[in-house]
C-alpha positions as CSV (number, residue, x, y, z in Angstrom):
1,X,94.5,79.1,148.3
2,X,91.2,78.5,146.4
3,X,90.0,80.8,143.9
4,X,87.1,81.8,146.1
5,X,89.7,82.4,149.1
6,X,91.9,84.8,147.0
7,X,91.7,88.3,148.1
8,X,91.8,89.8,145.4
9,X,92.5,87.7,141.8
10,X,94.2,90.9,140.0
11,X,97.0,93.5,141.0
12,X,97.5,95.8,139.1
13,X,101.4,97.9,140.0
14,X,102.2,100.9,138.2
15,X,106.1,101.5,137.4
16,X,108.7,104.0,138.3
17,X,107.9,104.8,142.1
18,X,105.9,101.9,142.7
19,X,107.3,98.0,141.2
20,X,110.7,100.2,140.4
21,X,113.0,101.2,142.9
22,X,114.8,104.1,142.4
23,X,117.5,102.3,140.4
24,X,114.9,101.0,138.4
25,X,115.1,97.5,139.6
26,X,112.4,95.2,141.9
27,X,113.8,93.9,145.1
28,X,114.3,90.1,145.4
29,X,111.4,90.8,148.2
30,X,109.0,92.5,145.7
31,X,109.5,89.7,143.4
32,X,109.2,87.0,145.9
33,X,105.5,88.3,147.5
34,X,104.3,88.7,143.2
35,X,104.9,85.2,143.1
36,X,103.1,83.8,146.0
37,X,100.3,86.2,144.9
38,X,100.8,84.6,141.7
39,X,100.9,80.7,142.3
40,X,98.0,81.4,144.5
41,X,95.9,82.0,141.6
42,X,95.9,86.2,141.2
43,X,97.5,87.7,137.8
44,X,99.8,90.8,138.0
45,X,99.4,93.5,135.3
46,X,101.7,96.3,135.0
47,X,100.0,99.3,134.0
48,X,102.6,102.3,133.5
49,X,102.5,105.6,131.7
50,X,105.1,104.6,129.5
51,X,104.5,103.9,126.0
52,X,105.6,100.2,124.9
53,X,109.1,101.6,123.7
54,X,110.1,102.6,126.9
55,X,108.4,100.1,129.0
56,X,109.5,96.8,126.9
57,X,113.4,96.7,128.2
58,X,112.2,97.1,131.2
59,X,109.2,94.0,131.2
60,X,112.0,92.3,129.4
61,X,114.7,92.7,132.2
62,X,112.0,91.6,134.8
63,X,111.2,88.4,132.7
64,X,107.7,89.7,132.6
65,X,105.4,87.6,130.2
66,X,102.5,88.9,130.6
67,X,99.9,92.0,129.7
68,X,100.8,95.0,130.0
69,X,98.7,98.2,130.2
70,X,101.0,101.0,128.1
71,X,101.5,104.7,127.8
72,X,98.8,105.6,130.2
73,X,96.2,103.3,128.5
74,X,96.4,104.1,125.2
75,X,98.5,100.6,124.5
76,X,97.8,97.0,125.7
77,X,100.6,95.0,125.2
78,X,101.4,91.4,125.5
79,X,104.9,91.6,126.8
80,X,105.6,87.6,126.2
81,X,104.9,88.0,122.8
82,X,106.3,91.2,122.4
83,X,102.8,92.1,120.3
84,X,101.1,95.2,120.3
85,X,97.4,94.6,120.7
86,X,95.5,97.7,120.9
87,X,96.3,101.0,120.4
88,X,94.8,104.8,120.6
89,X,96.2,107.7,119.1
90,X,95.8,111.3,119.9
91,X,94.2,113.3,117.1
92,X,96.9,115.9,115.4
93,X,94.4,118.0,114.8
94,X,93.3,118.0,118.0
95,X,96.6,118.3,119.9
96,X,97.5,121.4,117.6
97,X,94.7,123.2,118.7
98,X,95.0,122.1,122.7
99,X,98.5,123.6,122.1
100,X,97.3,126.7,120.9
101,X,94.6,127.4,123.8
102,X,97.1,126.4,126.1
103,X,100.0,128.7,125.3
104,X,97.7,131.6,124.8
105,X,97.1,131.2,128.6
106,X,100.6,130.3,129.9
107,X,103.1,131.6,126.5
108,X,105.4,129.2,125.1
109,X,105.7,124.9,125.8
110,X,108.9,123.0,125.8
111,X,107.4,120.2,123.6
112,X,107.8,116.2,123.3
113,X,105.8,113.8,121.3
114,X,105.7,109.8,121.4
115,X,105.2,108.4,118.4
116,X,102.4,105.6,117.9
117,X,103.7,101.7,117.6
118,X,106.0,98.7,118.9
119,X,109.3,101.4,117.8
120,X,108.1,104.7,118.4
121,X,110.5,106.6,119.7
122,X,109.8,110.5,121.2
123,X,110.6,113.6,119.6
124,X,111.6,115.9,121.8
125,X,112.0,119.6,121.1
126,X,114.5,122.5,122.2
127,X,114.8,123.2,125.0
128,X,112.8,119.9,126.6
129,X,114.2,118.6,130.0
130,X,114.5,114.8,129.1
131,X,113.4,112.3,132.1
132,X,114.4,108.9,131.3
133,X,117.5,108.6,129.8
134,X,116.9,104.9,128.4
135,X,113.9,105.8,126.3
136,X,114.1,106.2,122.4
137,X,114.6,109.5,121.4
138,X,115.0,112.2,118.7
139,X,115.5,115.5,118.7
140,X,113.4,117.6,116.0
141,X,113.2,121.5,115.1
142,X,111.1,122.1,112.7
143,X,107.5,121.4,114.6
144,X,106.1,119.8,111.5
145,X,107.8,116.5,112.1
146,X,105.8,116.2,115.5
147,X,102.7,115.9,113.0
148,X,104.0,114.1,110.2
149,X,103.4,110.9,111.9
150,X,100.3,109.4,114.2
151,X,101.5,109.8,118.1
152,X,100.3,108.6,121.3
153,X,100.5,111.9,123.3
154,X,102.1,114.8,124.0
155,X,104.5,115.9,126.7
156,X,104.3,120.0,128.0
157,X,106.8,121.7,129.9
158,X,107.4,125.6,131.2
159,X,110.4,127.4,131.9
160,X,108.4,128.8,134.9
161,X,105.5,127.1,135.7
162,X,106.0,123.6,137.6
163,X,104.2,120.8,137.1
164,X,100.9,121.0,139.5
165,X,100.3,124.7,138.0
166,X,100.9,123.9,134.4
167,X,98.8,120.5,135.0
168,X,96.1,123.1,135.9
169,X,96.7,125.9,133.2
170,X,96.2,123.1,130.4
171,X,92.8,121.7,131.6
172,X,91.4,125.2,131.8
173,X,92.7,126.1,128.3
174,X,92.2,122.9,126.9
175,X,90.2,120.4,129.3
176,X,87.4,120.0,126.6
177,X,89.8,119.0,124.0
178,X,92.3,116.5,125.8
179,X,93.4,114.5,128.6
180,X,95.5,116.4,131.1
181,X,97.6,114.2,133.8
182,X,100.8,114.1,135.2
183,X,102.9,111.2,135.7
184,X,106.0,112.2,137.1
185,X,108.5,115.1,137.7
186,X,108.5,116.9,133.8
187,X,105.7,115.1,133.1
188,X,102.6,116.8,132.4
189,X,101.0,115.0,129.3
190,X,98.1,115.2,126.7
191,X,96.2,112.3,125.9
192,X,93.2,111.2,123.7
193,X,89.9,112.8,125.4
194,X,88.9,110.0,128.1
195,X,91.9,108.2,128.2
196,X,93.0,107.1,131.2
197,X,95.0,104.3,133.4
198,X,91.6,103.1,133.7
199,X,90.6,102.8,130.6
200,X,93.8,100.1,129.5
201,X,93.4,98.2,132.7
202,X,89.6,97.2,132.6
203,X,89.9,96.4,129.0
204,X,93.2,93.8,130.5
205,X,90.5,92.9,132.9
206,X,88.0,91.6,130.8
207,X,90.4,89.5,128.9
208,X,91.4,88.0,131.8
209,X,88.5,87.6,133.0
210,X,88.5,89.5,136.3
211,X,85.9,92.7,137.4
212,X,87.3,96.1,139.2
213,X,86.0,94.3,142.3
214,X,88.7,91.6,141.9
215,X,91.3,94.4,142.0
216,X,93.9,95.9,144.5
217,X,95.8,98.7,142.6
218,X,99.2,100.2,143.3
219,X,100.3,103.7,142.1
220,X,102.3,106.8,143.1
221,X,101.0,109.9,141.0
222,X,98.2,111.6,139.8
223,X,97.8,109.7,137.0
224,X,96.6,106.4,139.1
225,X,94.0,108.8,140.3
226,X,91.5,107.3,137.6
227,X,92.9,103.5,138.6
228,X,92.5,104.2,142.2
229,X,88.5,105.3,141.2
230,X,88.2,102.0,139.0
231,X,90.0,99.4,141.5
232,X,88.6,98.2,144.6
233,X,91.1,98.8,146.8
234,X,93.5,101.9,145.5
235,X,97.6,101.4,147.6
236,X,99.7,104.6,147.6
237,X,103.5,103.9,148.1
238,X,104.9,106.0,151.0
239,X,106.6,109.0,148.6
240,X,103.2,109.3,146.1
241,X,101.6,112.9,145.1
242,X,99.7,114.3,147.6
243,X,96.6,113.7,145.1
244,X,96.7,110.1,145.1
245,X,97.5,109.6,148.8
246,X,94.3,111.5,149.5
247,X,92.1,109.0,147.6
248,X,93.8,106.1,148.5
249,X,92.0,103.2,150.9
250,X,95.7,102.7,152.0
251,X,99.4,104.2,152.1
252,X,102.4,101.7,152.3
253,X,106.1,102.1,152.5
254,X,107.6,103.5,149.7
255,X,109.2,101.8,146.6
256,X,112.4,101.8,148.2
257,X,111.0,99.7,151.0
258,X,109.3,97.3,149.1
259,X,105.8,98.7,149.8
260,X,104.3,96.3,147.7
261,X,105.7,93.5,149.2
262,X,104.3,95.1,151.8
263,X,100.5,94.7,151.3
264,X,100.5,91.2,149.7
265,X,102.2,89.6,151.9
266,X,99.9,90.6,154.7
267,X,97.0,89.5,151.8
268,X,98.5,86.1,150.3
269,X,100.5,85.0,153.2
């Protein structure tokens, strides 16, 4: 397939609910339909939510070589060289204060912080209802150690509120201050003002070479919202958030049905 035949010379798969299966591995099928898209001349680019620390086993384990858009764009990392080439940070000062506007509106946060670089592992706080069990934690109780270091953003819970309504509380309180998304179940985090999915993946783009219109984008949550927007063509798996399916340009199966293999193999044959 030439290069001026290809349907589309980048895809670009979120993570957990999309390339993952629910056990957090990629079907033989998956894998098989990346690498025609491949060999036909397209590059694959994971872009994930998860900061490098707890996305590197994981590109490890799929023998994945290649760029990798990181911790919901802040990071672009070159997972065949296990280097961290870009980072952003999310301003102490500027998180304390989000913090503070946003628990005057809902009362108190369960708290977690990533910390910044290729080892940063994430604080979590008392009373914080841990997600992935494989990522690099601490525990911490005195609040100051979430500021003693630089971090790449901050993860909110409620003992009440779920995660669509606190989502909602914190860009009222705090909208102006931060990035508010959510990228999963417990996952309602605070990012560098402008940050997005978006923002990683079109500076992976230009290295490579590609444009937005070169792209077909995979995703499940609201945090691909901003991907979809920047993508040509935006593909919700079958399970995704109710926000992303509605500005998808298509809905496949889900991650358990290899919903990706889905779409390119009706694109590259």
């Amino acid at each position: 397939m030439s290069a001026g035949a290809l349907p589309y010379r980048l895809v670009a798969t979120d993570l957990d609910g999309t390339l993952l299966r629910s056990d957090h591995t990629v079907s033989a099928r998956t894998r098989a339909a990346l690498a025609t898209a491949t060999a036909a001349g397209a590059a694959h680019i994971v872009v994930t939510g998860r900061t490098v620390p707890v996305a590197r086993h994981i590109l490890d384990d799929l023998g994945y070589e290649g760029l990798a858009v990181c911790g919901q764009g802040a990071q672009l990392y070159h997972a065949g060289e296990h280097r961290l080439l870009t980072s952003v940070t999310l301003d102490r000062q500027v998180a304390m204060l989000a913090l503070e506007k946003i628990e005057a509106e809902t009362g108190p946060l369960l708290l977690a912080a990533a910390r910044d670089g290729l080892d940063g592992e994430v604080l979590f706080g008392p009373g914080y209802r841990v997600g992935h069990g494989e990522m690099p934690v601490s525990s911490f109780s005195d609040p100051d150690e979430v500021w003693s270091a630089p971090i790449s953003k901050l993860y909110i819970q409620h003992a009440e509120l779920g995660d669509d309504a606190l989502a909602d509380a914190a860009r009222i309180a705090a909208g102006g201050l931060v990035g508010v998304t959510m990228a999963g179940a417990g996952l309602v985090e605070l990012l560098p003002l402008g940050l997005t999915k978006a923002t990683g993946l079109s500076l992976a783009a230009r290295r490579l070479k590609v444009t937005a219109a070169d792209t077909i984008a995979f995703g499940d949550m609201p945090n691909d919202i901003p991907m979809f927007a920047w993508a040509k063509h935006g593909v919700a798996m079958a399970g995704a958030h109710d926000d992303l399916k509605a500005v998808a340009d298509e809905i496949t199966a889900s991650h358990d049905e290899d919903g990706i293999a889905v779409v390119l193999e009706r694109l590259f044959g």
